[in-house]
FITI-356227 format. One record per residue (C-alpha): z, x, y; chain; residue in one letter. Coordinates in Angstrom, 2 decimals, padded with zeros to 5 digits. Layout:
BEGIN
z,x,y,cadena,residuo
Z,X,Y,A,a
...
END
This chain:
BEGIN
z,x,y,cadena,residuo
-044.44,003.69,021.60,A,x
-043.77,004.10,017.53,A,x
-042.10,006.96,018.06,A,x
-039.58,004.95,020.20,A,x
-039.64,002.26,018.18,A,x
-039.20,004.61,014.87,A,x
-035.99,006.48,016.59,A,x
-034.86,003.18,017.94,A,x
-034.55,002.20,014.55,A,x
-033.16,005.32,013.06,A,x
-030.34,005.09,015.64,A,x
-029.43,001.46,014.85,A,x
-029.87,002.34,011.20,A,x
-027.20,005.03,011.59,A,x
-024.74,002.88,013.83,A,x
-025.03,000.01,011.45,A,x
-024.12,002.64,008.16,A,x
-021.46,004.21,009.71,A,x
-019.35,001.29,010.73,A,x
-020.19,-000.14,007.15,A,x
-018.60,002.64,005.41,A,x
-015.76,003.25,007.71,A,x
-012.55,001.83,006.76,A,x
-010.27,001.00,010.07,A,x
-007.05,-000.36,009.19,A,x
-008.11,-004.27,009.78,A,x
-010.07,-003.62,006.81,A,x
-006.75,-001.93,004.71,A,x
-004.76,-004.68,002.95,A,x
-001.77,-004.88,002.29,A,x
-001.32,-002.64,-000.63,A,x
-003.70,000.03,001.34,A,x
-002.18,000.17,004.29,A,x
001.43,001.34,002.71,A,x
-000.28,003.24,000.06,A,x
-001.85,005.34,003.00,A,x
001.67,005.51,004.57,A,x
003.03,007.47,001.35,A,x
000.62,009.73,000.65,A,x
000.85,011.32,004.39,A,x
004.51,011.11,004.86,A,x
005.59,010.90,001.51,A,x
008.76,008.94,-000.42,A,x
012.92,009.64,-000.39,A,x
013.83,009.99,-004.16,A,x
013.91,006.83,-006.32,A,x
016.93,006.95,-008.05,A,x
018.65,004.13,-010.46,A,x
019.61,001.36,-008.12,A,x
019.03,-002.11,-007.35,A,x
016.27,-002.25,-004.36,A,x
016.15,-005.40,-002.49,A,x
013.28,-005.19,-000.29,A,x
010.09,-004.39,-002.06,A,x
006.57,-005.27,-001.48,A,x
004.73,-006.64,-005.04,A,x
001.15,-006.16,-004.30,A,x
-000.69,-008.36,-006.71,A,x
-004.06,-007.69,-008.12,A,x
-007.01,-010.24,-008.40,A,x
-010.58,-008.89,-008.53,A,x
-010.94,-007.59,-005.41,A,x
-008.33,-009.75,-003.81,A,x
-004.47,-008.45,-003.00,A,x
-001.78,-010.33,-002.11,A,x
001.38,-008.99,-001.01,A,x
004.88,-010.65,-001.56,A,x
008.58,-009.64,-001.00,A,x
010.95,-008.74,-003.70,A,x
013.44,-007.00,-005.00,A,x
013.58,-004.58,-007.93,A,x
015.93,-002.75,-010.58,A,x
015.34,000.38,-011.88,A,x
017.33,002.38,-014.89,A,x
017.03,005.85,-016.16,A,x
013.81,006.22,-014.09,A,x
012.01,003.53,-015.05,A,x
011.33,-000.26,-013.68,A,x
013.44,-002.70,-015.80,A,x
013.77,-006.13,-014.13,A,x
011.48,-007.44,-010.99,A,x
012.48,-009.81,-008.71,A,x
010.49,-012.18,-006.36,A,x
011.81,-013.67,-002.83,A,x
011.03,-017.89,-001.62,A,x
010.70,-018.60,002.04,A,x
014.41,-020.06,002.03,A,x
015.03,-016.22,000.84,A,x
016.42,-017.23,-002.51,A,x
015.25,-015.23,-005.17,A,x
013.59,-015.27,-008.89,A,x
013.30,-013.33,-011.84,A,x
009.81,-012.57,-012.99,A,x
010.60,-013.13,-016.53,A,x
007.35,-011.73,-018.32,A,x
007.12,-008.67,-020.26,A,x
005.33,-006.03,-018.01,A,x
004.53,-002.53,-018.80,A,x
002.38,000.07,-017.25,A,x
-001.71,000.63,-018.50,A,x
-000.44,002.58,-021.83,A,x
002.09,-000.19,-023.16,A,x
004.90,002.02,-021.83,A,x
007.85,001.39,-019.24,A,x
007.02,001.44,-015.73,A,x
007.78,005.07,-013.42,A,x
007.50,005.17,-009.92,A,x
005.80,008.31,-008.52,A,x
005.38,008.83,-004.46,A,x
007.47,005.66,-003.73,A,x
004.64,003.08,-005.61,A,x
005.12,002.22,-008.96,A,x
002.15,002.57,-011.62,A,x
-000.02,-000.15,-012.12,A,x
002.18,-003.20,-013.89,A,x
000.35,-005.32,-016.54,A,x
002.12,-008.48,-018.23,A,x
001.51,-010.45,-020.92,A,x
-001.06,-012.41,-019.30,A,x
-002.71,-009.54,-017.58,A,x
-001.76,-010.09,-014.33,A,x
-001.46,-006.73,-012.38,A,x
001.23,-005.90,-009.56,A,x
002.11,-002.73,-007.93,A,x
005.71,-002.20,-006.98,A,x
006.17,-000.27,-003.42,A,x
009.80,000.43,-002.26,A,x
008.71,000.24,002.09,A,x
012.15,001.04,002.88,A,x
011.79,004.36,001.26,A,x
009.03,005.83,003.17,A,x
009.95,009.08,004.93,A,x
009.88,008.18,008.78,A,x
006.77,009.91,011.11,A,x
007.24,013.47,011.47,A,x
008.24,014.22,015.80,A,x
005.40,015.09,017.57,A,x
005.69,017.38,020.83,A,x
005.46,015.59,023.83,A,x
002.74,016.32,026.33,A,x
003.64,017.17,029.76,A,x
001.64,015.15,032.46,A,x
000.86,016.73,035.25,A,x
000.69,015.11,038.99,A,x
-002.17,014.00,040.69,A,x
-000.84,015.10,044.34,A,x
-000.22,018.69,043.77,A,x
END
């Protein structure tokens, strides 16, 4: 009987752990679950250009929030940000920002480096409409039932 009881416990003990550390994608937010995106399918080039649908992942403790925006970037670099209202009109985010180092803000991957602004907020800049699409995969042949 304490042997049962012993590997009745192990095996709840091991179900409980491993659906504790595993992370599905209802437990991804929103920054995750695009930052996961790029690094398996990667970004098209970021080149100088005004992008007009971004995602600006903001950073709170352990909170994100995610909201839509647009973005400008020159020689490489991040130089104005842009944030969209419900009624889809727009605003510029009109504080200084630079990345961790004090420097201008690169892009590497299709997500921007970690933005930090005079009042310390933190934002991450990710351009969704560059993501490379899903590579094709090969499509299984079904076979009948009847034959």
């Amino acid at each position: 009987m304490r042997k049962n009881l012993q590997f009745m416990f192990a095996v709840f003990f091991m179900f409980v752990a491993s659906n504790a550390f595993a992370q599905t994608k209802k437990d991804l937010n929103c920054f995750e679950i695009y930052e996961k995106a790029f690094k398996e399918r990667g970004s098209f080039q970021i080149s100088d250009n005004m992008y007009r649908n971004v995602m600006l992942s903001f950073f709170e403790g352990d909170e994100v929030y995610c909201v839509r925006g647009k973005v400008r970037v020159e020689n490489g670099y991040i130089s104005s940000i842009f944030y969209y209202y419900d009624d889809n009109t727009e605003e510029l985010y009109e504080k200084n920002f630079h990345n961790t180092e004090g420097k201008s803000v690169r892009v590497f991957n299709g997500i921007s480096e970690l933005i930090i602004n005079a009042d310390r907020e933190k934002l991450r800049v990710v351009f969704i409409d560059q993501l490379r699409p899903k590579k094709k995969q090969r499509q299984v042949m079904e076979i009948p039932d009847d034959l």
